[in-house]
N, C-alpha and C positions, 0 to 999 in steps of 0.2 A: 387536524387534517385539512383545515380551509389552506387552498393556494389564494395566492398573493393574484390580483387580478394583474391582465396581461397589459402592458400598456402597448397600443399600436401606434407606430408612426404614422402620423396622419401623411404624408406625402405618398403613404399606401394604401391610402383610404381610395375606393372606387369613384369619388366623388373629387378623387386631386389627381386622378393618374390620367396620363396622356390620352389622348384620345387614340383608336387605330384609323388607319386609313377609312376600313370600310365604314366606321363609325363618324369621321370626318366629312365623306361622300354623302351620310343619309342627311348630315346635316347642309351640307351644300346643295342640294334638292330639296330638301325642306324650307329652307329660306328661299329660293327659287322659287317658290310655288306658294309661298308666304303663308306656312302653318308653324311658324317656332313663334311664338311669344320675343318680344326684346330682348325682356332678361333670360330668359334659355337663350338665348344667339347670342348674349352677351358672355353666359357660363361658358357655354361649347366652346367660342372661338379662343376663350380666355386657357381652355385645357389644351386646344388642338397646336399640334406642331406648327410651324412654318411649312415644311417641307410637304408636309400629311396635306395642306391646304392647298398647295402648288401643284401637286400630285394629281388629286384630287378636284382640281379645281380642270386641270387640265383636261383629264380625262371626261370628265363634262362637257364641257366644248366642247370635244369632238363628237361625242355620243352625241350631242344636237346638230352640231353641223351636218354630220354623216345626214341626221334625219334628215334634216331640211334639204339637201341635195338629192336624195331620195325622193323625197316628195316633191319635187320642183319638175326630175325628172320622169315621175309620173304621170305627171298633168300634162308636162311639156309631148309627150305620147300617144 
């Protein structure tokens, strides 16, 4: 009654599968603020999308920009 062990696709291994967005973003704020190691920034970027990083990378910018206009406009008050 022993089953046959499973063999898994590693291309479904959690450690090959894409990155998602919001997993792409902590890592673009993590290298921003320079707490990922090399080779973590090297794994991440090697899983992350293109598009996930553009997204992403976007959406950054502005969430700083906004800041710094914010704050520019406060001082300037």
């Amino acid at each position: 009654m022993n089953k046959a062990p499973e063999h898994h696709d590693p291309d479904e291994a959690p450690e090959n599968r894409p990155l998602s967005i919001r997993e792409t973003l902590s890592i673009i704020v993590a290298g921003h603020i320079g707490v990922r190691k090399a080779a973590q920034r090297k794994e991440d970027f090697g899983r992350a999308r293109g598009i996930n990083i553009f997204v992403a990378a976007v959406a950054y910018f502005s969430v700083i920009v906004f800041i710094l206009i914010q704050l520019v406009r406060y001082i300037v008050t």
